[in-house]
N, C-alpha and C positions, 0 to 999 in steps of 0.2 A: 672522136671527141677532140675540141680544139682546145690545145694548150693555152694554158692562161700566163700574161704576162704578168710577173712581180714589179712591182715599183722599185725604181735605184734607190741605193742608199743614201745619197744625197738628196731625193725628192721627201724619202721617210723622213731623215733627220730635222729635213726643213717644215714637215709636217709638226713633227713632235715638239722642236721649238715653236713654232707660232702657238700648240697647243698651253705649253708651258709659259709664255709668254702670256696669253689672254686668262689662266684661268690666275696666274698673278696677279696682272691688274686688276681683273675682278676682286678679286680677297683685298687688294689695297686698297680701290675704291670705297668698298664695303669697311674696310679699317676708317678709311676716312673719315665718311657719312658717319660713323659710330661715335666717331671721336668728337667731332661735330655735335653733333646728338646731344654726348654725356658734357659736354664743355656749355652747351645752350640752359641744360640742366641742371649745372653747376650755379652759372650765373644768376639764375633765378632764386635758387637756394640763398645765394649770397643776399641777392636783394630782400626776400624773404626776411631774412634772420639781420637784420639791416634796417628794417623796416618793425619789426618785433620788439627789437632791442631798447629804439627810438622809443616807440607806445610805453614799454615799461616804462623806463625812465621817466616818462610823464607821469604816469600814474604814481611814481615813489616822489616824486615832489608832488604832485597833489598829497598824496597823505600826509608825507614828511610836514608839510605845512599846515596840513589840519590837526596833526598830531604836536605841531607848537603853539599852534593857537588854541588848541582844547589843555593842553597842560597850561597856557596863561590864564587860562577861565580859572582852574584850577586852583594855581598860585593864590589869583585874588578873590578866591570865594573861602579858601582855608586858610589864608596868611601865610607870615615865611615861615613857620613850623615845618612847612611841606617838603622844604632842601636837609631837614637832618633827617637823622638817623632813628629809626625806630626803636623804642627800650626792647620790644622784643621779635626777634628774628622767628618769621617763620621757613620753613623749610617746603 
């Protein structure tokens, strides 16, 4: 049977770093793209809740303003009586 030749220890070590080397940049890569990712998904969010916030707001001055203009119906169909105070308090 013929002896088999071992690889040098500098051929290993250069093995083992390229191994360690690539499976690095893979996992950073893949850190990257992730990061990417959740940063793309972020943004969106932002625009989302940006865009929501807006729509409220509109709708609270729509009311807001229906709700002064329906208390002046109000005012002038009951008189000024309607700004005091009630004789009796309900709870």
């Amino acid at each position: 049977m013929a002896k088999r030749k071992l690889p040098s220890l500098p051929a290993l070590t250069l093995e083992f770093v390229s191994i360690v080397l690539g499976v690095l940049l893979a996992l950073g890569l893949s850190e990257w793209a992730a990061e990417r990712e959740h940063q793309a998904l972020a943004n969106s969010a932002l625009v989302n809740v940006t865009q929501e916030v807006g729509s409220n707001l509109e709708t609270l001055i729509l009311i807001h303003d229906n709700n002064v203009e329906t208390i002046e119906i109000l005012k002038a169909s009951v008189g000024p009586d309607l700004d005091e105070e009630p004789a009796v308090r309900l709870i």
